[in-house]
Biotite code that builds the C-alpha atoms (Angstrom):
import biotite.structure as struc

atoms = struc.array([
    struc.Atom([-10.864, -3.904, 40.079], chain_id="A", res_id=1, res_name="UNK", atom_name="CA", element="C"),
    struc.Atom([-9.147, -1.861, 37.153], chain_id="A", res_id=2, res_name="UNK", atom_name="CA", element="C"),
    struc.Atom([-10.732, -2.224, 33.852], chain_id="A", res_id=3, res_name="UNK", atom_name="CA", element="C"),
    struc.Atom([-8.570, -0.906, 30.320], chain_id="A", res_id=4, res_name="UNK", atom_name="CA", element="C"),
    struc.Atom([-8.887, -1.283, 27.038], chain_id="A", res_id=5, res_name="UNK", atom_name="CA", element="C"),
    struc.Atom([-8.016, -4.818, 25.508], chain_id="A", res_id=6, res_name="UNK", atom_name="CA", element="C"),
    struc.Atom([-5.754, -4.202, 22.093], chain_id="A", res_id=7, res_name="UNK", atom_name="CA", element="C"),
    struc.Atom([-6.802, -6.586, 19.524], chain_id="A", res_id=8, res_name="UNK", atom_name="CA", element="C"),
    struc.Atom([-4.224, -6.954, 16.678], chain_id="A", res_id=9, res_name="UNK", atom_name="CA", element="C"),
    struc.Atom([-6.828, -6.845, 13.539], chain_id="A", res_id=10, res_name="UNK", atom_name="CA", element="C"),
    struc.Atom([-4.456, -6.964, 11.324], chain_id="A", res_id=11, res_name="UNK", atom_name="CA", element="C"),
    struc.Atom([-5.101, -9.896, 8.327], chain_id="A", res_id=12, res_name="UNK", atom_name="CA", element="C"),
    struc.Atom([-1.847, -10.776, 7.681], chain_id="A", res_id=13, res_name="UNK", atom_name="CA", element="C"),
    struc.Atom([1.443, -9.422, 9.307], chain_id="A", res_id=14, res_name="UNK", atom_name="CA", element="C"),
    struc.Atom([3.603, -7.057, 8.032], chain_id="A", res_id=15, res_name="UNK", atom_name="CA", element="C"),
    struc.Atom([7.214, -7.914, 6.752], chain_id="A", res_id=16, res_name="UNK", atom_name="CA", element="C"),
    struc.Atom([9.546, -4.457, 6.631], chain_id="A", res_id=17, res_name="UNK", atom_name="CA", element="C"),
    struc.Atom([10.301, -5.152, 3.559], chain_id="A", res_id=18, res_name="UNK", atom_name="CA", element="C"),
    struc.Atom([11.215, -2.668, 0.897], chain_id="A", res_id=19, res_name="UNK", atom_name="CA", element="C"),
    struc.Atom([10.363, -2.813, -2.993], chain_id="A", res_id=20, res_name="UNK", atom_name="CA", element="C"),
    struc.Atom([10.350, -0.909, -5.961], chain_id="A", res_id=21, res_name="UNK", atom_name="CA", element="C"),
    struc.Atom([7.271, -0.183, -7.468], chain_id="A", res_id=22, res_name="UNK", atom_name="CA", element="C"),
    struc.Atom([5.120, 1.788, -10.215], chain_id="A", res_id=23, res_name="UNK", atom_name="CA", element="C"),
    struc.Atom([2.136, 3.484, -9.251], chain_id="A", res_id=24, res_name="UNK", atom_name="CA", element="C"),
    struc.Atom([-0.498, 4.951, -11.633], chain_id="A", res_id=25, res_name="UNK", atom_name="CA", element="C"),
    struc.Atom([-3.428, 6.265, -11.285], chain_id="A", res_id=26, res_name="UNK", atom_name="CA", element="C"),
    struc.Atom([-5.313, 10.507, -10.362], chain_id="A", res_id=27, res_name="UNK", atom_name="CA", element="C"),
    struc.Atom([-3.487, 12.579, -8.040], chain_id="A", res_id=28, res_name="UNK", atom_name="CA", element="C"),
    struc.Atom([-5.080, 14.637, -5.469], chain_id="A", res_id=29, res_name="UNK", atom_name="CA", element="C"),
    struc.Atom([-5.487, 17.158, -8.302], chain_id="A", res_id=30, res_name="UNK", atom_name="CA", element="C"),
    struc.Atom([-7.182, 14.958, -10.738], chain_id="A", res_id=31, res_name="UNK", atom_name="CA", element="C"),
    struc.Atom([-4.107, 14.970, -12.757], chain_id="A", res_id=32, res_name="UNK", atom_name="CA", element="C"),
    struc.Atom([-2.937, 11.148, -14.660], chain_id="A", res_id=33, res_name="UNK", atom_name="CA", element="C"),
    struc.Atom([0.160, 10.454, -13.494], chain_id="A", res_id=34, res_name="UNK", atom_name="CA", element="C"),
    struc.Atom([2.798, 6.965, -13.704], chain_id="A", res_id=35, res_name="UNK", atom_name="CA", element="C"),
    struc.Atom([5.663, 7.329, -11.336], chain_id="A", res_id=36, res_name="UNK", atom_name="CA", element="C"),
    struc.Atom([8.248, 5.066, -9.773], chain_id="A", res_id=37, res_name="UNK", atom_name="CA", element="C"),
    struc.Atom([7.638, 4.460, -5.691], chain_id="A", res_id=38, res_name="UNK", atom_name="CA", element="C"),
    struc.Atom([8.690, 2.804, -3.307], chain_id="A", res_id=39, res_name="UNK", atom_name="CA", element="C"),
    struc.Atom([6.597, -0.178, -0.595], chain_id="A", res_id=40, res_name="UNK", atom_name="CA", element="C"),
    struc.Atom([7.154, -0.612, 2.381], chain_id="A", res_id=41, res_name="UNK", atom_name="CA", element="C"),
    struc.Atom([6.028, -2.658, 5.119], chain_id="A", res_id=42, res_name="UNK", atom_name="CA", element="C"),
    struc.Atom([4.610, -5.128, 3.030], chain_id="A", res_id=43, res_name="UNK", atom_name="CA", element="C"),
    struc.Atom([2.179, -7.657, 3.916], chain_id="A", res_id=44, res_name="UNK", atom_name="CA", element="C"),
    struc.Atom([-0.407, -9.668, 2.435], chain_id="A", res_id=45, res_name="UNK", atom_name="CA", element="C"),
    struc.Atom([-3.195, -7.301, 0.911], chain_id="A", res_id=46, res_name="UNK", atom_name="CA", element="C"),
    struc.Atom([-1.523, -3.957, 0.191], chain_id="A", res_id=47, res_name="UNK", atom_name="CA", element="C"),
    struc.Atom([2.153, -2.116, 1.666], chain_id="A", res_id=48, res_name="UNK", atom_name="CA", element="C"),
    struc.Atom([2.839, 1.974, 2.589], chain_id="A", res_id=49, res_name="UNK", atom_name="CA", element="C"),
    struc.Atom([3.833, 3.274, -0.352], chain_id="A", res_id=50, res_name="UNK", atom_name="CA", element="C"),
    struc.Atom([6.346, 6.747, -0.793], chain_id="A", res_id=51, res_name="UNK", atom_name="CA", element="C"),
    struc.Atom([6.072, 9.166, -3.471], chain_id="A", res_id=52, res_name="UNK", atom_name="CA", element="C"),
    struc.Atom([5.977, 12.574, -4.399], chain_id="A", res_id=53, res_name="UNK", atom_name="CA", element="C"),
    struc.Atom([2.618, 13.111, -5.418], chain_id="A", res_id=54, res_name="UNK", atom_name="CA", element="C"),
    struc.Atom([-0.249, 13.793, -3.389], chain_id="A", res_id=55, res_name="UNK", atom_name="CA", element="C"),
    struc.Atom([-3.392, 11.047, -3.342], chain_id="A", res_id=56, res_name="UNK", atom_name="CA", element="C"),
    struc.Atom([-7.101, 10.880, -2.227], chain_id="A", res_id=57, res_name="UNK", atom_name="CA", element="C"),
    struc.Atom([-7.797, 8.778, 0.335], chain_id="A", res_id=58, res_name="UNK", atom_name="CA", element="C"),
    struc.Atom([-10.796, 6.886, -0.966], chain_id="A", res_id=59, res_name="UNK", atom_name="CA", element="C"),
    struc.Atom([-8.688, 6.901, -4.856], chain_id="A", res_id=60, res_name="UNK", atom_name="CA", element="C"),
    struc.Atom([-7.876, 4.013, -6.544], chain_id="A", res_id=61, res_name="UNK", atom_name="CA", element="C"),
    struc.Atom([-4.754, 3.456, -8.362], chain_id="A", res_id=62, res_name="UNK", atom_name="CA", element="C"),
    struc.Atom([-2.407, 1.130, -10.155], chain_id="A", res_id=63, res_name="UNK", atom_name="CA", element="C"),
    struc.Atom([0.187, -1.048, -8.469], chain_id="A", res_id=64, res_name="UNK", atom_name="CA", element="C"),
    struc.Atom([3.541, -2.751, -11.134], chain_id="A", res_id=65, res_name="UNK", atom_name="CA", element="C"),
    struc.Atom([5.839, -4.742, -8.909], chain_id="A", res_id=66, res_name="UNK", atom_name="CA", element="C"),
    struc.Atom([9.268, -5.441, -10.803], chain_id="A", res_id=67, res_name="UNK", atom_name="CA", element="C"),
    struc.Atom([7.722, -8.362, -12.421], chain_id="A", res_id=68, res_name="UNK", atom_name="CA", element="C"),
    struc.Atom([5.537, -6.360, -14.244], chain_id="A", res_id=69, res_name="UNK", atom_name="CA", element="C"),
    struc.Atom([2.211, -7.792, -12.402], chain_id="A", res_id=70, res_name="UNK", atom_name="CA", element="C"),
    struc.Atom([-0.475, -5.057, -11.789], chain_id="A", res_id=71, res_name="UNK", atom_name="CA", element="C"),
    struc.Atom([-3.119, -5.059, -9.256], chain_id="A", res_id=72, res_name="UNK", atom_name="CA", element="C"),
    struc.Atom([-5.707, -2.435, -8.212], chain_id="A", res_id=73, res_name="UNK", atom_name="CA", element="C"),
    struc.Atom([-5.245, -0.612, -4.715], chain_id="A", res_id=74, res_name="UNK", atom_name="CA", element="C"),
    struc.Atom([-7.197, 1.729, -2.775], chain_id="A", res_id=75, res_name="UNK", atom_name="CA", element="C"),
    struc.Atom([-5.616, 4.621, -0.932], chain_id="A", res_id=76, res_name="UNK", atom_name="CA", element="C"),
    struc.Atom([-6.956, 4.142, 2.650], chain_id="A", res_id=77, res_name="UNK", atom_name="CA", element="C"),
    struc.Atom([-4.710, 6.767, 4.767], chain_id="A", res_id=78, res_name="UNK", atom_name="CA", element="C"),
    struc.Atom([-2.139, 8.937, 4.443], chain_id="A", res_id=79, res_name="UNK", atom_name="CA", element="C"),
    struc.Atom([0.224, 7.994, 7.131], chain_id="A", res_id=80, res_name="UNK", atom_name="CA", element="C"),
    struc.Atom([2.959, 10.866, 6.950], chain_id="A", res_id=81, res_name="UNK", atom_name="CA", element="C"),
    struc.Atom([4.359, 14.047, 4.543], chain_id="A", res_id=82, res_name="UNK", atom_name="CA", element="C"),
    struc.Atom([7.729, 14.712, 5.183], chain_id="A", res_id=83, res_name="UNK", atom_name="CA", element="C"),
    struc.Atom([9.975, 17.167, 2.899], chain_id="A", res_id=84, res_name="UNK", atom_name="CA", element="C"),
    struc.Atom([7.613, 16.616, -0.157], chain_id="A", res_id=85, res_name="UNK", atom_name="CA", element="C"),
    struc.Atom([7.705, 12.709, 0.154], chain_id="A", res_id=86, res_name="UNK", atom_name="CA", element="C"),
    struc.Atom([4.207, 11.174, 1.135], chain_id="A", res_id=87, res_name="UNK", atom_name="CA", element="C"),
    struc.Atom([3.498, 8.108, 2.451], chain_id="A", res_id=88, res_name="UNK", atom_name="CA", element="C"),
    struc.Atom([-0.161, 6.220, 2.005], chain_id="A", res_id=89, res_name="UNK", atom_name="CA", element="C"),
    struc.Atom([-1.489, 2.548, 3.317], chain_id="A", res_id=90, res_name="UNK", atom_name="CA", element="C"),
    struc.Atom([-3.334, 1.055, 0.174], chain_id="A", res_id=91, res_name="UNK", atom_name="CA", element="C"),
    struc.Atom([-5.151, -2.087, 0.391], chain_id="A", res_id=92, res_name="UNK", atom_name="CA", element="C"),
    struc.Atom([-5.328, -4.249, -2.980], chain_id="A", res_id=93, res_name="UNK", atom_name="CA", element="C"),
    struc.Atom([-9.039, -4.588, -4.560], chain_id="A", res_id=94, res_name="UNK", atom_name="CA", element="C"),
    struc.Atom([-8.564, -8.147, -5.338], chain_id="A", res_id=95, res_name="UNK", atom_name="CA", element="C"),
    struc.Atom([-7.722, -10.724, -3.085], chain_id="A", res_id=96, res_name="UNK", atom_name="CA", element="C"),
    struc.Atom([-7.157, -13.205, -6.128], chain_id="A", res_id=97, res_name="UNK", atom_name="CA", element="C"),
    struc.Atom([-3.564, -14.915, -6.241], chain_id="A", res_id=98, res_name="UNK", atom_name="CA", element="C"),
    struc.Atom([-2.194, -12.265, -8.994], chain_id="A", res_id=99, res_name="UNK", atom_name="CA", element="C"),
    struc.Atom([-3.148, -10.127, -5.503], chain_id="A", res_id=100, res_name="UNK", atom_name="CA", element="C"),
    struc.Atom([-1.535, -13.031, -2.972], chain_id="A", res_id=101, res_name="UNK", atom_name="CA", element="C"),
    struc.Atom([1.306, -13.435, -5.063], chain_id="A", res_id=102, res_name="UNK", atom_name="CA", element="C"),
    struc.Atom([2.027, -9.708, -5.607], chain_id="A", res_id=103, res_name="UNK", atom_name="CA", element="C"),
    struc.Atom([5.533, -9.399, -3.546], chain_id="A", res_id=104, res_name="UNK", atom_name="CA", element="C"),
    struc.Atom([7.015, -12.866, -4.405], chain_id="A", res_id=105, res_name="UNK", atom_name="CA", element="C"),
    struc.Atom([7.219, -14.067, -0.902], chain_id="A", res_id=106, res_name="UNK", atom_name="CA", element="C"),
    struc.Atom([5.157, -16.252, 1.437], chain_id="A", res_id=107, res_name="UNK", atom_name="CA", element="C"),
    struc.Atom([3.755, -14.601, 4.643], chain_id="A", res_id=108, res_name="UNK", atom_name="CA", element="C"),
    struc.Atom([3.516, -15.650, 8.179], chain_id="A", res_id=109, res_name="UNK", atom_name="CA", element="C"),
    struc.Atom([0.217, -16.617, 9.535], chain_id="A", res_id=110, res_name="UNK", atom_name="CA", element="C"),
])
Protein backbone atom coordinates (compact mmCIF):
# COMPACT_ATOMS: atom_id res chain seq x y z
CA UNK A 1 0.00 0.00 0.00
CA UNK A 2 1.33 3.61 -0.94
CA UNK A 3 1.27 6.06 1.80
CA UNK A 4 1.75 10.28 0.86
CA UNK A 5 1.32 13.15 2.47
CA UNK A 6 -2.39 14.34 3.13
CA UNK A 7 -2.60 18.38 2.23
CA UNK A 8 -4.71 20.04 4.72
CA UNK A 9 -5.93 23.52 3.57
CA UNK A 10 -5.24 25.54 7.05
CA UNK A 11 -6.13 28.39 5.78
CA UNK A 12 -8.90 30.51 8.20
CA UNK A 13 -10.70 32.10 5.75
CA UNK A 14 -10.26 31.94 1.87
CA UNK A 15 -8.67 34.22 -0.17
CA UNK A 16 -10.58 36.53 -2.71
CA UNK A 17 -7.93 37.97 -5.60
CA UNK A 18 -8.96 40.97 -4.95
CA UNK A 19 -6.97 44.12 -5.39
CA UNK A 20 -7.05 47.41 -3.13
CA UNK A 21 -5.37 50.44 -2.48
CA UNK A 22 -3.87 50.87 0.66
CA UNK A 23 -1.51 52.97 3.12
CA UNK A 24 1.01 51.29 5.01
CA UNK A 25 3.05 52.80 7.90
CA UNK A 26 5.15 51.66 10.07
CA UNK A 27 9.79 50.79 10.36
CA UNK A 28 11.37 49.58 7.35
CA UNK A 29 13.92 46.95 7.31
CA UNK A 30 16.31 49.81 8.11
CA UNK A 31 14.57 51.15 11.08
CA UNK A 32 13.61 54.09 9.08
CA UNK A 33 9.53 55.69 9.69
CA UNK A 34 8.04 55.58 6.65
CA UNK A 35 3.94 56.17 5.23
CA UNK A 36 3.59 55.02 1.70
CA UNK A 37 0.77 54.13 -0.64
CA UNK A 38 0.55 50.05 -1.48
CA UNK A 39 -1.22 47.96 -2.90
CA UNK A 40 -3.35 44.27 -1.31
CA UNK A 41 -3.78 41.65 -2.82
CA UNK A 42 -5.28 38.42 -2.33
CA UNK A 43 -7.35 39.49 0.33
CA UNK A 44 -9.04 37.45 2.79
CA UNK A 45 -10.30 37.63 6.15
CA UNK A 46 -7.32 38.42 8.63
CA UNK A 47 -4.62 40.17 6.59
CA UNK A 48 -3.83 40.35 2.29
CA UNK A 49 -0.07 40.34 0.33
CA UNK A 50 0.76 43.61 0.22
CA UNK A 51 3.35 45.40 -2.72
CA UNK A 52 5.61 48.15 -2.06
CA UNK A 53 8.86 49.49 -2.47
CA UNK A 54 10.28 49.35 0.78
CA UNK A 55 11.84 46.58 2.42
CA UNK A 56 10.11 45.03 5.89
CA UNK A 57 11.05 42.69 8.83
CA UNK A 58 9.36 39.76 9.01
CA UNK A 59 8.34 39.65 12.64
CA UNK A 60 7.56 43.98 12.21
CA UNK A 61 4.49 45.40 12.82
CA UNK A 62 2.98 48.08 10.85
CA UNK A 63 0.00 50.20 9.99
CA UNK A 64 -2.74 49.22 7.58
CA UNK A 65 -5.45 52.59 6.00
CA UNK A 66 -7.90 51.03 3.60
CA UNK A 67 -9.64 53.87 1.41
CA UNK A 68 -12.07 54.39 4.12
CA UNK A 69 -9.62 55.63 6.26
CA UNK A 70 -9.96 52.55 8.90
CA UNK A 71 -6.55 51.46 10.40
CA UNK A 72 -5.68 48.20 11.82
CA UNK A 73 -2.38 46.73 13.10
CA UNK A 74 -0.60 43.92 10.93
CA UNK A 75 2.29 41.80 11.37
CA UNK A 76 4.70 41.07 8.55
CA UNK A 77 4.79 37.22 8.53
CA UNK A 78 6.77 36.43 5.08
CA UNK A 79 8.10 37.94 2.37
CA UNK A 80 6.66 36.13 -0.51
CA UNK A 81 8.63 37.68 -3.60
CA UNK A 82 11.16 40.86 -4.73
CA UNK A 83 10.87 41.54 -8.15
CA UNK A 84 12.48 44.80 -9.91
CA UNK A 85 12.47 46.73 -6.52
CA UNK A 86 8.72 45.89 -5.75
CA UNK A 87 8.29 43.54 -2.61
CA UNK A 88 5.62 41.62 -1.72
CA UNK A 89 4.82 40.48 2.18
CA UNK A 90 1.75 38.26 3.78
CA UNK A 91 0.69 40.31 6.98
CA UNK A 92 -1.79 39.01 9.29
CA UNK A 93 -3.98 41.74 11.25
CA UNK A 94 -3.32 41.87 15.24
CA UNK A 95 -6.91 42.22 15.98
CA UNK A 96 -9.50 40.05 15.02
CA UNK A 97 -12.19 42.69 16.26
CA UNK A 98 -14.85 43.78 13.51
CA UNK A 99 -12.83 47.20 12.66
CA UNK A 100 -10.35 43.96 11.69
CA UNK A 101 -13.46 41.74 10.01
CA UNK A 102 -14.76 44.60 8.35
CA UNK A 103 -11.42 45.91 6.99
CA UNK A 104 -12.02 45.26 3.01
CA UNK A 105 -15.80 46.05 2.86
CA UNK A 106 -16.84 42.70 1.66
CA UNK A 107 -18.23 39.49 3.17
CA UNK A 108 -16.10 36.29 2.82
CA UNK A 109 -16.87 32.77 1.97
CA UNK A 110 -16.79 30.23 4.65
Amino acid sequence: MATGAVVRNLRRSSRLALNAPVGLSGLDRDRRLFAIPARATNLNLHGAAIQLDRELSVGSTVLVRNARGTQVSARVVMQTKAVEGCRTYGVEFLEQDDQARYFWGITFPT
